[in-house]
C-alpha positions in Angstrom: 1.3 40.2 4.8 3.9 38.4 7.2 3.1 39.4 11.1 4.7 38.0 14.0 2.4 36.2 16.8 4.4 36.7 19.4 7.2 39.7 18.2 8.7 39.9 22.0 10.6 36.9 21.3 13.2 39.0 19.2 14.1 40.3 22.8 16.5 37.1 23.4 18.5 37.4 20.5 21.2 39.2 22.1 21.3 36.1 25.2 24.0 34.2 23.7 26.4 37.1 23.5 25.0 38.5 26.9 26.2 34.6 28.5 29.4 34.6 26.7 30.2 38.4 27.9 29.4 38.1 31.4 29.7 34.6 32.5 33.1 34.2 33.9 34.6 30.6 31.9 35.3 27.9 34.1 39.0 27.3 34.9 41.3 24.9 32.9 42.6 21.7 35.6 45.6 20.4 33.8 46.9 17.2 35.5 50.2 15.1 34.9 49.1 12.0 32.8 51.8 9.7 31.6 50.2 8.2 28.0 52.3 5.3 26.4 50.5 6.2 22.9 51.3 9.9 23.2 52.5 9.9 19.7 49.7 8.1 18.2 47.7 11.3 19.7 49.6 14.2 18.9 49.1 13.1 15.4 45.7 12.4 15.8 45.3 16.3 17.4 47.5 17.7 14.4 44.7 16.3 11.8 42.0 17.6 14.3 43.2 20.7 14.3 43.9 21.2 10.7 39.9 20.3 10.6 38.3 22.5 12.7 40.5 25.6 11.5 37.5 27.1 10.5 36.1 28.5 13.7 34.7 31.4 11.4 32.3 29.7 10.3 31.2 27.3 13.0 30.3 30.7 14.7 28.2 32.0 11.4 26.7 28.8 11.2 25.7 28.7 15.3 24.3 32.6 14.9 22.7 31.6 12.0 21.0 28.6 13.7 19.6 30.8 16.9 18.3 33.2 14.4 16.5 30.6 12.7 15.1 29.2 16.5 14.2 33.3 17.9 12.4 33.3 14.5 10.7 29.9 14.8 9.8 31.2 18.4 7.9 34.0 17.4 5.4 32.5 14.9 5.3 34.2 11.8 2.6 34.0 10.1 1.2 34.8 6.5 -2.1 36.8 6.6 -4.3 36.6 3.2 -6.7 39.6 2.1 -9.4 40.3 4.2 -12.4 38.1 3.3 -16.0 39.9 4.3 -18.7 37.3 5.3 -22.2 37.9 3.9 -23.6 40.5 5.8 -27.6 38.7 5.3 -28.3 35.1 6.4 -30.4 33.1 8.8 -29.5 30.6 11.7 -30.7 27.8 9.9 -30.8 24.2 11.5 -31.6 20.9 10.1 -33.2 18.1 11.8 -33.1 14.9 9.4 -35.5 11.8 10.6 -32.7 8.7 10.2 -35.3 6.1 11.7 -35.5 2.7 10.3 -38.7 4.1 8.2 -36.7 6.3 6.5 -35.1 2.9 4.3 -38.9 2.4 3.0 -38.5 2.4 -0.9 -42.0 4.8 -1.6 -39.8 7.0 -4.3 -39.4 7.4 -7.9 -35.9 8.6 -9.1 -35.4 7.9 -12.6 -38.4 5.0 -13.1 -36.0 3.4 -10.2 -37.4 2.8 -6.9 -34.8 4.9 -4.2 -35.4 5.1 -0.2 -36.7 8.0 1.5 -33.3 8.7 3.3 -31.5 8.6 0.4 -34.2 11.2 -1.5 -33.9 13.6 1.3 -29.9 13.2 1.1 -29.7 14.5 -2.6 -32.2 17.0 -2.4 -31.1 18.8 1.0 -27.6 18.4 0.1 -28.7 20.5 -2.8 -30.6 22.7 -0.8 -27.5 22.8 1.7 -24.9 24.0 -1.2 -27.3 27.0 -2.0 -27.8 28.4 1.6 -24.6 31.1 1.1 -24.7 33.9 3.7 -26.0 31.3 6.1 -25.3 29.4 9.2 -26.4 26.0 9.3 -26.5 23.2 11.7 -27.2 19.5 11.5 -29.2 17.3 13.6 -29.9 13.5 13.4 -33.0 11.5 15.5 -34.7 8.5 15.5 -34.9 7.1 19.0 -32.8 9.6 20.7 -31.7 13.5 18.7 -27.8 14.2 18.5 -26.3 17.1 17.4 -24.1 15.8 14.1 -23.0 19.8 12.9 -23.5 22.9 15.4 -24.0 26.3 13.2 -21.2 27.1 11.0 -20.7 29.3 7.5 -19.1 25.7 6.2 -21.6 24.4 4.1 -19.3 21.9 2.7 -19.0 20.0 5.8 -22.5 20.3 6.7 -23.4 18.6 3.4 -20.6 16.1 4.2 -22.1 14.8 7.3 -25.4 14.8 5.8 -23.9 12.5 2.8 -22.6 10.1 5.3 -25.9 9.5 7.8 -27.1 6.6 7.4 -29.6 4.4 9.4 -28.7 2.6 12.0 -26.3 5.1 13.6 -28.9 6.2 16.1 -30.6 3.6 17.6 -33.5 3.2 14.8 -36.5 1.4 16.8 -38.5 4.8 17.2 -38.4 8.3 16.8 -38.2 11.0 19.3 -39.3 14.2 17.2 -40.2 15.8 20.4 -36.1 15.2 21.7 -35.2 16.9 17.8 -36.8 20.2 17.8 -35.9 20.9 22.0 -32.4 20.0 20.9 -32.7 22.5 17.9 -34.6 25.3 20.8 -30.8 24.8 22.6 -28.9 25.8 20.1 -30.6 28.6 18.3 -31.8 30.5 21.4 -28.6 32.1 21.8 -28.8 33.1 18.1 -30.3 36.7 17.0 -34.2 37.2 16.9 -35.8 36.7 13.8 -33.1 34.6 12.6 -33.7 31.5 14.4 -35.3 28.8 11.7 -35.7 24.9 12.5 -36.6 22.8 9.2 -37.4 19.4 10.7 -38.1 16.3 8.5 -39.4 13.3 9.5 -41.8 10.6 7.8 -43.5 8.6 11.7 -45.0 9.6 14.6 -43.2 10.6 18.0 -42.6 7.5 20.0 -39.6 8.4 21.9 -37.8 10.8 24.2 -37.8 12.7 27.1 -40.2 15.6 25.3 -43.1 15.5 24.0 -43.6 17.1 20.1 -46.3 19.8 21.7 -44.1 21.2 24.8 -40.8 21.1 22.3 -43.1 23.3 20.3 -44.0 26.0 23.0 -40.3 26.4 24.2 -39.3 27.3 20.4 -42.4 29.6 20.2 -41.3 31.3 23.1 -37.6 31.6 22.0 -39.0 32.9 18.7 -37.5 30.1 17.1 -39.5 29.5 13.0 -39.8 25.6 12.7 -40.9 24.5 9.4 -41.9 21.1 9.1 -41.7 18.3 6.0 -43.8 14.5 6.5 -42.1 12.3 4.1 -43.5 9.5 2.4 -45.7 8.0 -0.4 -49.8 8.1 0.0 -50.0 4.5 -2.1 -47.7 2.2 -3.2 -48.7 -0.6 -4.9 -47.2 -4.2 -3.2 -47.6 -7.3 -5.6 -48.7 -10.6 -3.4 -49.2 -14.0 -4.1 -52.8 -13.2 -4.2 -52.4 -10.6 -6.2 -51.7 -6.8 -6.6 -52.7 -4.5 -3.8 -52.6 -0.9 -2.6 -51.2 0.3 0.7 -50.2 3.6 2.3 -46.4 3.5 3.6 -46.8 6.9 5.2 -49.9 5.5 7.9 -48.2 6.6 11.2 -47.1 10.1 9.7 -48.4 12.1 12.4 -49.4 15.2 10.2 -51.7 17.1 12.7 -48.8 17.1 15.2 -46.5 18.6 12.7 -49.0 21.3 11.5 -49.9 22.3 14.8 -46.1 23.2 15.2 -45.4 24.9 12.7 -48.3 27.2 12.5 -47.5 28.1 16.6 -44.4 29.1 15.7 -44.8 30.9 12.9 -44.2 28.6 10.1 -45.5 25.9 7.7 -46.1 22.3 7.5 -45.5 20.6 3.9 -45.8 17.2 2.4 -43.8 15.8 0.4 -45.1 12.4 -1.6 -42.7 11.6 -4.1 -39.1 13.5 -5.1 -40.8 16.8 -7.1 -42.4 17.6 -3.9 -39.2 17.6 -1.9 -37.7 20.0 -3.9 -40.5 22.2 -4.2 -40.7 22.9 -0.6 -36.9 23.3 -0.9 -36.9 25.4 -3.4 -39.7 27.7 -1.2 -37.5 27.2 1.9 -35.0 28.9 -0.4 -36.8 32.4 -0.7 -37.0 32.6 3.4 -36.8 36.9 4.5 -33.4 37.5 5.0 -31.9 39.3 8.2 -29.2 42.1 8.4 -26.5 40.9 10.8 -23.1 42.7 11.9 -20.5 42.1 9.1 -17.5 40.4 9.9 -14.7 39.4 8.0 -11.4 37.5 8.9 -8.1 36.8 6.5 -6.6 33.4 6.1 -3.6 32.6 8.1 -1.2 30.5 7.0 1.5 29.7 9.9 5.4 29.7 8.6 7.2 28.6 12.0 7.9 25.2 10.9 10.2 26.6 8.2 13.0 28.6 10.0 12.7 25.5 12.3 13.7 23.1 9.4 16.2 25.0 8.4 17.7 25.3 11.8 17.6 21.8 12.1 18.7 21.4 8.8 22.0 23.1 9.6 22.5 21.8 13.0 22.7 18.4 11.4 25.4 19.4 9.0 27.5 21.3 11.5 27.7 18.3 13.3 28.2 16.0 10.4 31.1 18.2 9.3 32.7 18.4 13.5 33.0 14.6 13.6 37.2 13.9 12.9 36.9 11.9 9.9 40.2 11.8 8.8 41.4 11.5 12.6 39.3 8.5 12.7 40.9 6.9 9.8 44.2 7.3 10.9 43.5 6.2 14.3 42.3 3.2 12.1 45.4 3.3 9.6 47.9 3.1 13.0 46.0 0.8 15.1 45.9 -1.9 11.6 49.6 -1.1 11.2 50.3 -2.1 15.2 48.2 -5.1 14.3 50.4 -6.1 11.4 53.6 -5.7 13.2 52.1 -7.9 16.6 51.6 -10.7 13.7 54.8 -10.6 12.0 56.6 -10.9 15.1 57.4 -14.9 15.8 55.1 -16.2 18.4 57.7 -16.7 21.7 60.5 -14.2 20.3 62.1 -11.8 22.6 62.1 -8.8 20.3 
């Protein structure tokens, strides 16, 4: 459906006849002027003349031209069905650990050895592309927590910036977990009660920030705020020495305790994930969380049209001038001035002709 943004515009089309019907035109001062060339220039008006006899359609073309500007003016617009957003969905943000732990190779893809941040990038982008009907929102930590998507229905963009983390970013020395979830309690307060989830992932301990883990924990239990929280890592992984093979625990500074007690205050539930089957069993559960019934809204796709009567009016304002220049005047303001040069050479250099 075409609509009009701002339809009052339409009120000036009448101007240009309103100026040319009351606005008195300024008086002609004709002056004696002697021109030695008055000849070349009568001929040169005569072709002028014969060119512009079409004063027709210079006017059609100038009304056509502030048509095409009034209609630019008023910003039409192209309105799409109505689209209704899913009436059931959660306030869903995601805190992602992007700490320089998060590049330890503890994970079996395909009998190939991956990274943990890499892992956690195919299977929540998954888990990301499924979450239809709800808002999401992206956070990244390791020594200090930024805010990478607020909430948003776009889940393409979400999984986008996501895709593109990558370590180092953030300042990757240590991790402030406690920084993450208060950033998280900021944004989702606001949100509706008993929608408010926080998913946090993180394979260390906190080391960082301005907020300790514990308090970050409280404020969301008393916004009301769900956090469900992931440790990341392998239990063993065996390292191959010069004195021989031996068995070692990557995930040693996972804080687990710290992470359950959060969870279970506000509500929710801490998981491990070991290896990559893991991961997307607890995504795969974070998939079935109750659903809320929020307010439906919908909205229509605009598409705005202005720049098109605009084109067009500048489209013909370029050929109406192209067409007012005197060509032919020119070229025989050429033709007589070459002719004057021609008859300046043939006369003999010193004659009194």
């Amino acid at each position: 459906m075409l609509e009009f943004t701002w339809p009052y515009v339409f009120l000036a089309l009448p101007l240009p006849l309103l100026v040319y019907r009351l606005l008195t035109r300024a008086p002609r001062q004709d002056a004696a002027l002697y021109v030695p060339f008055f000849s070349v220039l009568t001929r040169l008006q005569s072709d002028h003349e014969n060119l512009t006899s079409g004063h027709l359609l210079n006017l059609i073309c100038c009304t056509l031209i502030w048509l095409l500007i009034v209609l630019a003016a008023s910003r039409p617009q192209w309105l799409g069905d109505p689209v209704q957003l899913p009436s059931t969905g959660r306030d869903l943000m995601l805190s992602v650990d992007i700490s320089g732990s998060m590049e330890a190779q503890d994970m079996v893809v395909g009998n190939r050895q991956a990274s943990r941040i890499d892992v956690v990038k195919a299977v929540v982008g998954d888990f990301v592309k499924r979450r239809e009907g709800d808002r999401l929102g992206l956070i990244l930590f390791a020594a200090h927590a930024y805010i990478q998507a607020p909430l948003t229905f776009d889940r393409e963009t979400v999984g986008k910036l996501l895709e593109e983390a990558d370590i180092g970013i953030i300042e990757e020395s240590a991790t402030a977990i406690g920084d993450a979830i208060g950033l998280a309690v900021i944004h989702l307060r606001k949100r509706p009660e008993n929608a408010r989830v926080l998913i946090l992932l993180t394979d260390g301990v906190n080391n960082a920030g301005a907020v300790s883990p514990e308090q970050a924990g409280q404020l969301a239990r008393i916004e009301k705020i769900k956090i469900y929280t992931i440790g990341i890592g392998a239990d063993q992984v065996v390292q191959r020495t010069f004195f021989g093979a031996r068995a070692i625990n990557p995930s040693a500074e996972l804080d687990e305790q710290v992470l359950s007690r959060i969870a279970e205050s506000t509500g929710g539930r801490y998981f491990r994930a070991r290896d990559v089957n893991d991961l997307v069993e607890i995504y795969e559960e974070l998939d079935r969380l109750e659903t809320i019934e929020q307010d439906e809204q919908t909205y229509r796709p605009t598409r705005v049209l202005f720049y098109w009567p605009l084109g067009a009016a500048m489209l013909i304002s370029f050929i109406l001038a192209l067409f007012s220049i005197p060509w032919l005047s020119l070229a025989g303001k050429a033709r007589v001035e070459a002719i004057d040069d021609e008859s300046e050479a043939a006369v003999p250099s010193g004659s009194n002709a």
